[in-house]
C-alpha positions in Angstrom: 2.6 -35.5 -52.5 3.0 -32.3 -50.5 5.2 -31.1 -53.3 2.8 -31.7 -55.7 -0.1 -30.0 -53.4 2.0 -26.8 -53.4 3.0 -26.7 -57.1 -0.9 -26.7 -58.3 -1.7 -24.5 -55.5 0.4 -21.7 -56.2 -0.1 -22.2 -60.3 -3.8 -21.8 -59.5 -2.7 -18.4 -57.8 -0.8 -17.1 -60.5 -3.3 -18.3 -63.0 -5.6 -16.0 -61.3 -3.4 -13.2 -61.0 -2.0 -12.8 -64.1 -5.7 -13.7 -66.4 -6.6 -11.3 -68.4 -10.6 -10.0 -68.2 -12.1 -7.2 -70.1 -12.9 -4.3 -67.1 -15.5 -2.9 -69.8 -18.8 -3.7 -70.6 -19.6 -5.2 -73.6 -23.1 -6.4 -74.0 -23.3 -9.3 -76.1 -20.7 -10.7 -74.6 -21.8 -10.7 -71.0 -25.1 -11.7 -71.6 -23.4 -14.7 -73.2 -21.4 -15.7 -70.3 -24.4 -15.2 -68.1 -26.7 -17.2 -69.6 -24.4 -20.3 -70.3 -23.3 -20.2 -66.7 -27.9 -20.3 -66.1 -27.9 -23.2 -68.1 -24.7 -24.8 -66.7 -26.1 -24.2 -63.7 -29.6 -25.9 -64.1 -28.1 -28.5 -66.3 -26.0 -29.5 -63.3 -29.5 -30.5 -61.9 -30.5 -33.2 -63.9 -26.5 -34.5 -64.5 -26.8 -37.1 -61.7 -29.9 -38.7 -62.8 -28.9 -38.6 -66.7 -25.7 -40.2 -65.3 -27.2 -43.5 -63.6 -29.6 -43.8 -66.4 -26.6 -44.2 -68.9 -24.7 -46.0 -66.6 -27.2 -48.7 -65.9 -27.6 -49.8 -68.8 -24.1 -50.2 -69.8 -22.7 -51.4 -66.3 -24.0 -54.6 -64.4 -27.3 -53.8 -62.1 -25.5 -52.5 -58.8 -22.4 -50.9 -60.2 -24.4 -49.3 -63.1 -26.2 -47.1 -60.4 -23.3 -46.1 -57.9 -21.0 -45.5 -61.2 -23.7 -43.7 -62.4 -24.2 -41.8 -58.9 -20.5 -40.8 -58.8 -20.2 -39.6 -62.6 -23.5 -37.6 -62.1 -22.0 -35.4 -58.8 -18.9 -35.0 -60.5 -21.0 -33.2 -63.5 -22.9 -31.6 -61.1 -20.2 -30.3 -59.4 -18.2 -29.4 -62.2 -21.7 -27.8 -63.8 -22.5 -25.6 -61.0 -18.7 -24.4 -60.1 -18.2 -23.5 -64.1 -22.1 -22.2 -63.9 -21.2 -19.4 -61.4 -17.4 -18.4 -62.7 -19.4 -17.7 -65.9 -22.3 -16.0 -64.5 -19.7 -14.0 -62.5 -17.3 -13.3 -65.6 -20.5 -11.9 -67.3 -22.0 -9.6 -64.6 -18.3 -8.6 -63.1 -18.2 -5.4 -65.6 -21.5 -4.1 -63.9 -20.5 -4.6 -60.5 -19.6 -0.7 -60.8 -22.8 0.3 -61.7 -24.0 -1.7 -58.7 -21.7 0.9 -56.5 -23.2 3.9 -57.8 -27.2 2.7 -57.2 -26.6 2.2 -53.8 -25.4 5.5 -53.2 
């Protein structure tokens, strides 16, 4: 199990290390990124609830709602974490812009 640990560990490193990003800014594109990872992230809001809704009435009264429950922070989760790398991959090519207003 530790093995395993350590292999996905260190291919998440070199998967960040060795993706490829544009370093220039390219408008359409970035607004893209940005405002799917907005409306990731407020989807992520309402996952949990559209979750036990579905789940309950497909699963058996209890079950429906805690399957429901666990599905739904899973998508949240999932939303939120993908919401942020893509409003961070859209706005990354401005963060030198950011350097030079502060000056």
């Amino acid at each position: 199990m530790k093995i395993l640990k350590t292999f996905l560990v260190l291919l998440l490193v070199l998967g960040i290390l060795f993706a490829s990003f544009p370093v220039y800014a390219q408008l359409g594109e970035d607004v893209a990124y940005a405002s799917r990872g907005a409306g990731k992230i407020l989807g992520g809001v309402f996952a949990i609830p559209k979750a036990m809704l579905q789940d309950s009435g497909r699963v058996m009264f209890p079950f429906g709602l805690v399957t429901g429950a666990i599905r739904g922070t899973v998508q949240t989760v999932t939303g939120v974490v993908g919401g942020v790398v893509d409003v961070a991959r859209g706005g990354a090519p401005y963060a030198k812009y950011a350097a030079l207003a502060a000056l």
